[in-house]
N, C-alpha and C positions, 0 to 999 in steps of 0.2 A: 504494500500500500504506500509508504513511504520508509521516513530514515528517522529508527529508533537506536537507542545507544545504551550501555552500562550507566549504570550511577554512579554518581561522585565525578563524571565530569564534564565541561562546559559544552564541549562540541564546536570550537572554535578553529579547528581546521577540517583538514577533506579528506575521506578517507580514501584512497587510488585505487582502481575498478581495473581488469582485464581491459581491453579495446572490445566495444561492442556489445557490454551489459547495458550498462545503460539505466540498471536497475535501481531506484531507490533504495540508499542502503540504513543501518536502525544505527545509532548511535545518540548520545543525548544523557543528559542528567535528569532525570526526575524530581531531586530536589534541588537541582538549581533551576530548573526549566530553562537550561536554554543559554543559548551564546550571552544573552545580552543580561541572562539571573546573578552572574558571577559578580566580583569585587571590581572590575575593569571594565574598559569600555576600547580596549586593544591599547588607545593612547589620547592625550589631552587633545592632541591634534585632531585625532577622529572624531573623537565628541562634539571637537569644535566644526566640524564640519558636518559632522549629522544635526545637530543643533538648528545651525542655518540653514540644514537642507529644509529642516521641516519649519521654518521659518518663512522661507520662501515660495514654498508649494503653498501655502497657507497665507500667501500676504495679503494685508489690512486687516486680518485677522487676531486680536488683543488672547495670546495664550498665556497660562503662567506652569511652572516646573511638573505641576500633573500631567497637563495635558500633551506636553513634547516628553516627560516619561512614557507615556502610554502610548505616542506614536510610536517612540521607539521601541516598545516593549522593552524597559528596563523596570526593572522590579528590586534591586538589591537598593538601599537606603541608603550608600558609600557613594553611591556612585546619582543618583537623586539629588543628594545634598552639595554634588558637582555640577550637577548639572543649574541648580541654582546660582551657584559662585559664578558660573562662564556667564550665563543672563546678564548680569550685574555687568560683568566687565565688558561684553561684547556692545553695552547699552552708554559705560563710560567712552568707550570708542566709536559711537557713533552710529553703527551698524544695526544697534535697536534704540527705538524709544521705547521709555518707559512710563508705563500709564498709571503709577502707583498701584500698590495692592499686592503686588507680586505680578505683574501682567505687563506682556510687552509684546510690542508689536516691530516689523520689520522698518525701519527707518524708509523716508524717500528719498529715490536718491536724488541729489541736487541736479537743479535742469535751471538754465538759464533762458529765456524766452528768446531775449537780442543773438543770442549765436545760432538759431535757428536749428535744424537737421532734425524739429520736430514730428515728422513727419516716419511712419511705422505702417506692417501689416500688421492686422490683427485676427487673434484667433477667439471666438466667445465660448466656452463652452456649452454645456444644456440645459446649466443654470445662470446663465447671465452674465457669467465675471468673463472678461476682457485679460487678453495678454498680448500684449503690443509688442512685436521687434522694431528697434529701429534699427537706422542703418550702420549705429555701432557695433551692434551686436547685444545689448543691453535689450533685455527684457522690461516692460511695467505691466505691474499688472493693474487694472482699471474694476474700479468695484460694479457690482450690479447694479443696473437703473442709470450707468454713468456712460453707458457704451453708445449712447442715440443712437441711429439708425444703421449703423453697422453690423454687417454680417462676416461670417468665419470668410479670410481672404482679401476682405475691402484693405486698400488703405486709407490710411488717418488721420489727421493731425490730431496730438494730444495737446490738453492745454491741463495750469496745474490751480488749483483755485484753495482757498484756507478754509480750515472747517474747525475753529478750532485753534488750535496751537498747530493742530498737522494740516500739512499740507497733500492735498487729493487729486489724485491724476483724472481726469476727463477726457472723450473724445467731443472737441468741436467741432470736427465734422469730417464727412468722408470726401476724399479728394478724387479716390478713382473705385468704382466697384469689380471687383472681379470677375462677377458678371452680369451680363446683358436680362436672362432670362434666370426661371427657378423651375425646375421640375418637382411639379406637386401631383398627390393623389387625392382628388374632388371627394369632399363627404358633404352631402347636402342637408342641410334643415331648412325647411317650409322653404321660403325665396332667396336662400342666402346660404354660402355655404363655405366650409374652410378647405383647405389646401396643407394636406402634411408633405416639407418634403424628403425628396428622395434621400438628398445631402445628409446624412446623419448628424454632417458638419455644423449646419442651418441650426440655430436654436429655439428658433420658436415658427408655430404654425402661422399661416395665412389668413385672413380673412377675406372672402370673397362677397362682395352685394351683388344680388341677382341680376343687376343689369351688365355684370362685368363674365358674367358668366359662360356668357359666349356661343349655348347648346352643350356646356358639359352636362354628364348625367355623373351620378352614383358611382364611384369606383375608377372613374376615368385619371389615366395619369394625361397634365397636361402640362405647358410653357404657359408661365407666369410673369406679368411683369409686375415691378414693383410700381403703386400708384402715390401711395403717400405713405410717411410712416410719422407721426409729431409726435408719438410719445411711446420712447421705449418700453412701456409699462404697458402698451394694449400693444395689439398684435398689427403686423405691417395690413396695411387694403392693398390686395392685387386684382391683377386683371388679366385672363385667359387670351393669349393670343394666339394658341392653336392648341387643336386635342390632338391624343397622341392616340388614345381610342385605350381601352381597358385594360386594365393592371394585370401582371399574369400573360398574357399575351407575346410570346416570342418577339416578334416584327417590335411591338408599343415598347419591348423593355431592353431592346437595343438600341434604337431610337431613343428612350429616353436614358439612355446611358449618354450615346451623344451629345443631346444636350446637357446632360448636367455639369458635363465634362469645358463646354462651349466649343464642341464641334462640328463642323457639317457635316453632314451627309448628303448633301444634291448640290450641282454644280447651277449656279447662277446662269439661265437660258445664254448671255453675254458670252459666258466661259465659255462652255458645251459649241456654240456657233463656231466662235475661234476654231476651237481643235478642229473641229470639223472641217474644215476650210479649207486645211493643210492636203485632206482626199478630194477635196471635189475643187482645185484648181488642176487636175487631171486625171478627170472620171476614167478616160482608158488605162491609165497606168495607175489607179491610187497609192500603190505598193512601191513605184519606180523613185531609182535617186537621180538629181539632177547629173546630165555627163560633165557639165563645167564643175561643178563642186566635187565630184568624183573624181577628174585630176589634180583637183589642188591635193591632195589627201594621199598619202601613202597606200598600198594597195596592198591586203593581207588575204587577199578572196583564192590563192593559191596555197597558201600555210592553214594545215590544218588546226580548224577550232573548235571547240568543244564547250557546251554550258553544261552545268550540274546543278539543280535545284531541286525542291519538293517536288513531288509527284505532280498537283495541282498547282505548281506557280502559274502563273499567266503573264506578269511581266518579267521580263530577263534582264536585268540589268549589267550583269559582268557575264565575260567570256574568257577559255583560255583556250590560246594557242599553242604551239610544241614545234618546231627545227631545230634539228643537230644541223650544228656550223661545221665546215672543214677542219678546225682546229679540235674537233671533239668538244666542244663548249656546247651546251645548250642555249637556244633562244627562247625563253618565255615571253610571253604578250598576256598583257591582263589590260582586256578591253571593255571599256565601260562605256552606255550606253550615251551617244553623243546627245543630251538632252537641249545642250544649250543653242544647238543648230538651230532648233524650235522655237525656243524660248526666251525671246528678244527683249532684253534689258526695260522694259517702262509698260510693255504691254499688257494687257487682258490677262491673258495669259501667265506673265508674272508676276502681277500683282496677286494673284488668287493663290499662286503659287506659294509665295513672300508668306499670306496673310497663314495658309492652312501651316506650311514650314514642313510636315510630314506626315505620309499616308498615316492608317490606324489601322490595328489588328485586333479585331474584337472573335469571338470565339467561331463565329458562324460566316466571316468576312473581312472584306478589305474594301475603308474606304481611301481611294487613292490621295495621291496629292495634286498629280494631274488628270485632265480626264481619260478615259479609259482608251479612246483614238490615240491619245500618244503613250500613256502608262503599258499598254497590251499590245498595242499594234507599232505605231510609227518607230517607235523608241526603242522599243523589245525588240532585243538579239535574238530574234528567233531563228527556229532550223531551215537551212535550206532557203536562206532569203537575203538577200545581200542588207549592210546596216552602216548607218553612219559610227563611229566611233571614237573615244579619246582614248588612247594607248598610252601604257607604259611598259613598256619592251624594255628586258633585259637581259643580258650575256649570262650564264651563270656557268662556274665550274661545275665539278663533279663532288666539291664540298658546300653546294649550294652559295658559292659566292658572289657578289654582282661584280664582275669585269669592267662592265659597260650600261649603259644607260639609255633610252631616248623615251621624249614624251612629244605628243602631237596627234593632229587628226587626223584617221584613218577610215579604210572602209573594208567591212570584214563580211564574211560568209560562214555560218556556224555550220561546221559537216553534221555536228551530233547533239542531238539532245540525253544528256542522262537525269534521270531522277538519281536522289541521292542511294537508295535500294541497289539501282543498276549500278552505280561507278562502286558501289561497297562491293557487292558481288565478285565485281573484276579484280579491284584492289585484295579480294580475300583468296578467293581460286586462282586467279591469273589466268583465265578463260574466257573468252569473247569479244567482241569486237571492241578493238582498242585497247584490249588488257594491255598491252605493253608499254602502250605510251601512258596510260594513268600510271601505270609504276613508275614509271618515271618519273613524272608531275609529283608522286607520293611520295617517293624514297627525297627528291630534292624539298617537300613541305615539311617531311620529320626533321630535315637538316636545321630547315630554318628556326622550327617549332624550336628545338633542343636548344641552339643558341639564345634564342629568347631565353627559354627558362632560366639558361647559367646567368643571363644577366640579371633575374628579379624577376622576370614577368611571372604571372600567377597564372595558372590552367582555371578559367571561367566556365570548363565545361558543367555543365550542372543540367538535372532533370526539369522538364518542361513537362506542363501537364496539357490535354489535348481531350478531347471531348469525340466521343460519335453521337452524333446529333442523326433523331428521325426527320421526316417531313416539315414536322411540323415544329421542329428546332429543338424537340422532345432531350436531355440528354441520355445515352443508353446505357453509355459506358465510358470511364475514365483513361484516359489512356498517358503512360509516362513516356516521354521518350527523351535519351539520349546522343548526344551527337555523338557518329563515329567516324571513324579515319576518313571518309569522303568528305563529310564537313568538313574536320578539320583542314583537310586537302585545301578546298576555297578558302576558310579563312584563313590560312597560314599564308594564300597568296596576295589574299586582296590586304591582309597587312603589309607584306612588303611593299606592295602600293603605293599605302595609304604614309609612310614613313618615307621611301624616296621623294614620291612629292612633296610632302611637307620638309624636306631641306632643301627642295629645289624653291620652292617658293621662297621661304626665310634667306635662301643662299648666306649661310652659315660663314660669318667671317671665319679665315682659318687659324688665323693665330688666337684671337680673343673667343671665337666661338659664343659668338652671339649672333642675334639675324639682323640683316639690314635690310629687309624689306618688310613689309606688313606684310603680311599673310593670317587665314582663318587656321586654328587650332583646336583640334579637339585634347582636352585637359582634362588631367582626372589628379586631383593634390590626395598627398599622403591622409592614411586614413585619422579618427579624431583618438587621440592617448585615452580618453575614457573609455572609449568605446571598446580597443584591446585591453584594456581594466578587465569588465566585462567578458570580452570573450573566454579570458585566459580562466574566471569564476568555470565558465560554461565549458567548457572542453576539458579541467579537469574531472568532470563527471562522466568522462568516458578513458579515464586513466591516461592524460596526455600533459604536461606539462609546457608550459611556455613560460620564457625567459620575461622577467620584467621587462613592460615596454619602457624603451627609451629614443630621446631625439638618432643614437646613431645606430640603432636596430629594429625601426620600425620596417624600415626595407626588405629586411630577413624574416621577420617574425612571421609571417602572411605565408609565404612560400613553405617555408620550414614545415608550419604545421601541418598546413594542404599536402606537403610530400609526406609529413610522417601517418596522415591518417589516408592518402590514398592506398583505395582495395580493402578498404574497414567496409563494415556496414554501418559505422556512423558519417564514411566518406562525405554523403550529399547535404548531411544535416549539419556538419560542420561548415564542408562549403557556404549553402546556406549564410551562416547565421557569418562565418568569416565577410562574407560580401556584404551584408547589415553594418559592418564597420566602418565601411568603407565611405569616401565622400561621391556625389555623385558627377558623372562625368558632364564635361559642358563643351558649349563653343565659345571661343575665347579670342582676340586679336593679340592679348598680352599670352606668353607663353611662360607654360610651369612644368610642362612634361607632362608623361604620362604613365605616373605612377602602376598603375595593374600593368599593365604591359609593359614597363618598361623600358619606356623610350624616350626618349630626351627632347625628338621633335615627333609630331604625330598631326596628323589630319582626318578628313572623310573625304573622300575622291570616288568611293567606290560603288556609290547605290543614290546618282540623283534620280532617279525616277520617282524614288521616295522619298528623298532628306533634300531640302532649300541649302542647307549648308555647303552639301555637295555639288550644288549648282554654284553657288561664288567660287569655291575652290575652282573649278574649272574655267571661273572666269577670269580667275585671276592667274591661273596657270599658263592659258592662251597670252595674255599681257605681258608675261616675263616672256611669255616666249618670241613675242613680237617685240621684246627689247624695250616697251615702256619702261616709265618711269617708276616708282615706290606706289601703291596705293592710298589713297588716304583711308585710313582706318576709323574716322569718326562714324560713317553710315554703315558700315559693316560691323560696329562693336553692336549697333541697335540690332540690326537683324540675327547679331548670333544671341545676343539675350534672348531674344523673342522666339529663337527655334530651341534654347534650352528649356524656355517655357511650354512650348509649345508638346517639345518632346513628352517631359515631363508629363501634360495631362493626356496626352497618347496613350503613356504606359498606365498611369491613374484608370486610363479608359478602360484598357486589355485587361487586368485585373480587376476591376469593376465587374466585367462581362464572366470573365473567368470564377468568382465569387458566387457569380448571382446562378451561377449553371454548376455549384457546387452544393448548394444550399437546395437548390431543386434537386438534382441528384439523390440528396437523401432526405430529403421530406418523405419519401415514399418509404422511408427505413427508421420511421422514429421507434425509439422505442429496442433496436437493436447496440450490438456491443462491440466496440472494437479496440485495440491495441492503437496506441499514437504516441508519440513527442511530446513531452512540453516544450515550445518553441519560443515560449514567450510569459515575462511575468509582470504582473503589478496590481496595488496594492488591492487589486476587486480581484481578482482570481488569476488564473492560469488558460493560454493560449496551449492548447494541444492539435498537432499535426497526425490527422491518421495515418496507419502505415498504409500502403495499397495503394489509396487512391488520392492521399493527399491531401485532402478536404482538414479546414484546418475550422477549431470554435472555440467557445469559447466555455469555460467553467468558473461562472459563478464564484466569492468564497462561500459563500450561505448553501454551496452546493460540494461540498467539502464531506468527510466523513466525519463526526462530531468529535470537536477540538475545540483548545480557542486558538487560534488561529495568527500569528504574529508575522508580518513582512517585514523580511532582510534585502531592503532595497541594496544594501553592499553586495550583497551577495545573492541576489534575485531568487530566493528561497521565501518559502512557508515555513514555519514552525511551528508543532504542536505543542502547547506550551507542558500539558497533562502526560502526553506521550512520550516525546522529544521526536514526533518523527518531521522530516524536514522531506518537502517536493520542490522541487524548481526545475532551472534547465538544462535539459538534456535529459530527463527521468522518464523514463516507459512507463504508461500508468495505463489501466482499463476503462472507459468510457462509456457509457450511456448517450445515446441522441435522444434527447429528450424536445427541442424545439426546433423550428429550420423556418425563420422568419423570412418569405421572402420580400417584401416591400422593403425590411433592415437590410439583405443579405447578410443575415449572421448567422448561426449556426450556436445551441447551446447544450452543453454536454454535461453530463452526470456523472462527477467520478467515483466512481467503486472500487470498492475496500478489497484487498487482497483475494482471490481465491474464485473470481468471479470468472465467468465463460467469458471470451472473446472470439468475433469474428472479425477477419482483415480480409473478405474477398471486395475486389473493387468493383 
């Protein structure tokens, strides 16, 4: 069930497991109950910072020495009457006020109005309190009834007003919403009716007046706008600008995934016309390329090339080609799909482009980022069809090294199509058409793969979860899947790619090694020192050890582990949670390298069909190549913000969809038992990942086996304080589905006490 222990003592370290139990183990004092029963509190320094942790989760909130005892679950009287002394002092320093009695509260922090930079997003909770970043990175938190009309995402200006001797953070007002529209689900009474929504984020419901209504009925999810909102204390008036048509509904709850997200799904008639254009300025040839732009272009329609994609791709963005040169060198080509030939700098066309930044994968589809005439057809490298392209051709020995170099426009003819299925097959037997030359392409991508690794780069290979979906979007079954050496194959190539070009853009001074030109970067900075805190809690529960992080070993730490747990069966759950550390990747004009892989300069070159960033790249690749001048970086720093946001609620979207077709999945199975993960902890319960099929929910603590129940935020554990047994992360526990919200998409699980049946089929 969990981790019980001997009496007589504290339970203040870990006991080390096999690789791959995984199991909650018993240790624990019964009469000290617990880490935090003992004479100590590890050190004055921890206290002092658990102190203010609970200070500040709690701020404007007046607590006095019970009540931050009782957060922390400290119970010994030594250590109590410390924790009164630090109050005092931390209150003489500033850091608290004090409100007499024994009661203190979290000091403000000092804001000056004249230096302005007040300005923050905010996030509200579901009770009203406000938590503002601003752009220093400083947190406020804003009390309830003080947030006006802001929602979770708006930005704000904060202003600070006196109430009192203290002085109180308020929002004056929202400067930009983050979004346009609200995805609500219509409940009606008599003429008027509310709006819950989708956003869990959202903290309060809608109100709709029947004239705003629109033709919703009962049940309907729809697009809400905000009409008025004057007083944070009643609820916002909205107004129905389109029905999405009923909750539940496949087609209504993808749809309204995209908008909650603020993404299209249909191309503005404008857009659609464009692409179109491009076939019907030569109804007999719609397919044909022009002959004058077909000799500006290097000519590869005699070198054989090859795509390898999912079974169902339909756009083909990258190709590879394969010649041995006279000297025994290999000639590789990695040719991407010439988008920009299309896609003329100010048009229609780009602007919708710019605006969406990248297609979306949602469980049942793809909506593009171009329309489907250039995403599927014009632009797609497909088989047996001649294509515009931007190459990077390269010399390579037989230790996979680049000789030689060229980048430019070319025009290419794919002899083969492979699914990834088919080039695995070849690459495993060495049978059928082409096996020879994908060995080749393979044996030179482990080369490259393996130098990566020696320098840092981390293997990001991880399970993907995949759906069979019926007719009617029904899902039937779960499905994991792995990439294997075909993938890899592609992406080991389209990174060399993506790292030539990005030093061909920057052109790399050679002495000082810096760039001297602008160029777009994709950036991924070292991961956050707490968060391998953290890990190293979580992965000693499966008997693995890691080194204190530090500034000159966080490099290593990442790798090391991943190697030492690949081929475990905790492999993908560490993966996992290792990549939760990590910061997220962006587009960048200022260059920082790129941490997970490894690389020092790094770009996207290699999928514009789908990524706007990978159209500038190209655009600025063609400019050095025509010998212009430096770029100005000022309008490309806006547009790489805007595709790292953009990204961002892309993937928000795809896990969205993926949730809400997880939660259906086992709606039909309440009531049954399975084996999972704790993958996740805090202070309301534990996140458990089933095994099988992945579906990840949530448990309650009120749904716990009967304890009282204590959270070791250090140490992301439960503790029974009666028991001593302790669950956190990384612990195999057995489960109950007992709820599968789908309007929440949340999922809620029932944990059981030792001894109970489990099933894990997916």
């Amino acid at each position: 069930m969990g981790r019980k222990g001997s009496r007589g003592q504290r339970g203040d370290k870990f006991v080390g497991k096999g690789p791959g139990q995984g199991q909650p183990s018993k240790r624990g004092s019964k009469g000290q109950r617990g880490m935090h029963g003992g004479s100590d509190y590890g050190s004055p320094t921890d206290l002092r910072k658990a102190v203010l942790r609970v200070f500040k989760q709690r701020a404007g909130k007046a607590l006095n020495h019970k009540q931050i005892s009782g957060a922390l679950g400290i119970l010994n009287h030594d250590v109590r009457r410390a924790v009164t002394a630090l109050m005092e002092d931390l209150a003489e320093k500033g850091q608290l006020e004090d409100l007499g009695r024994g009661r203190y509260v979290m000091a403000a922090p000092e804001f000056d109005p004249s230096a302005g930079g007040n300005e923050g997003t905010i996030q509200v909770s579901r009770m009203g309190t406000g938590f503002v970043r601003m752009a220093d990175g400083n947190e406020i938190r804003v009390p309830k009834n003080n947030t006006a009309d802001a929602f979770w995402g708006d930005t704000v200006e904060v202003e600070w007003w006196q109430r009192g001797r203290r002085s109180m953070p308020r929002v004056k007002r929202v400067t930009k919403r983050l979004r346009e529209h609200y995805v609500v689900t219509v409940t009606l009474v008599r003429d008027y009716g509310f709006g819950k929504p989708s956003d869990q984020r959202l903290h309060t419901d809608f109100f709709i007046p029947g004239r705003h209504l629109n033709g919703a009925t009962e049940g309907d999810k729809v697009l809400l706008s905000l009409e008025q909102w004057d007083d944070p204390r009643d609820q916002p008036v909205g107004r129905v600008v389109e029905v999405l048509g009923q909750q539940g509904e496949h087609e209504v709850e993808m749809h309204a995934i995209l908008a909650e997200f603020g993404l299209p799904y249909q191309f503005p008639a404008e857009v659609s016309a464009a692409a179109e254009a491009f076939q019907a300025s030569d109804p007999d040839n719609p397919h044909g390329l022009d002959p004058k732009e077909v000799a500006r272009r290097r000519d590869f329609r005699e070198v054989l090339t090859m795509t390898i994609d999912p079974a169902d791709a339909k756009d083909f963005d990258d190709a590879l080609s394969l010649q041995k040169l006279e000297n025994g060198h290999w000639e590789v080509g990695v040719h991407i799909a010439d988008v920009t030939h299309y896609l003329q700098p100010g048009s229609v066309l780009d602007r919708e482009a710019v605006s969406r930044a990248t297609s979306v994968y949602l469980v049942d589809r793809t909506i593009p980022m171009l329309p489907e005439v250039l995403s599927n057809d014009l632009c797609s490298l497909r088989p047996h069809e001649d294509r515009f392209a931007f190459s990077a051709v390269f010399e390579m020995n037989g230790q996979a090294e680049v000789v030689n170099r060229w980048f430019g426009r070319t025009v290419i003819h794919s002899d083969r199509r492979f699914a990834y299925e088919e080039a695995q097959d070849r690459l495993e037997t060495g049978e059928g058409d082409r096996a020879e030359e994908l060995k080749v392409l393979g044996d030179l991508a482990q080369k490259l793969r393996a130098k990566r690794f020696k320098r840092g780069g981390i293997d990001f290979n991880s399970e993907e979860v995949r759906f069979q979906l019926d007719e009617a979007g029904k899902p039937l079954k779960v499905v994991v899947k792995r990439m294997k050496e075909a993938n890899k194959l592609i992406e080991d190539f389209m990174l060399l790619a993506n790292v030539e070009v990005a030093r061909f853009l920057a052109k790399v001074h050679p002495e000082k090694q810096v760039p001297t030109r602008t160029a777009v970067y994709r950036v991924h900075d070292r991961p956050d020192p707490e968060k391998l805190k953290q890990l190293r809690v979580f992965v000693r529960r499966f008997g693995h050890e890691m080194p204190k992080p530090t500034p000159g070993n966080a490099e290593s730490l990442l790798r090391d582990l991943l190697s030492a747990t690949s081929g475990t069966p905790e492999e993908n759950t560490v993966k996992t949670m290792a990549i939760r550390t990590m910061a997220k990747a962006e587009y960048n004009t200022e260059n920082i390298g790129h941490y997970g892989l490894a690389f020092p300069y790094y770009t996207h070159f290699t999928s514009p069909i789908r990524r706007y960033p990978d159209v500038m790249v190209h655009r600025l690749l063609q400019r050095y190549l025509d010998g212009q001048a430096s770029a100005d970086a000022g309008p490309l720093d806006g547009r790489c913000h805007h595709s790292s946001t953009m990204e961002k609620r892309a993937a928000e979207a795809e896990r969205a969809s993926i949730k809400y077709k997880q939660v259906e999945f086992l709606s039909s199975r309440i009531g049954e038992t399975f084996t999972g993960l704790v993958n996740g902890t805090i202070g309301k319960g534990l996140f458990v990942e089933l095994d099988g099929n992945k579906c990840e929910g949530f448990v309650p603590k009120q749904a716990f086996p009967w304890d009282q129940w204590v959270f070791d935020e250090d140490h992301m554990m439960f503790e029974g304080l009666r028991s001593g047994t302790k669950i956190g992360l990384g612990d195999k526990i057995t489960v109950r589905v007992v709820a599968a919200d789908m309007a929440k998409r949340q999922l809620e699980f029932e944990w059981l006490e030792e001894g109970a049946i489990s099933t894990t089929e997916s």
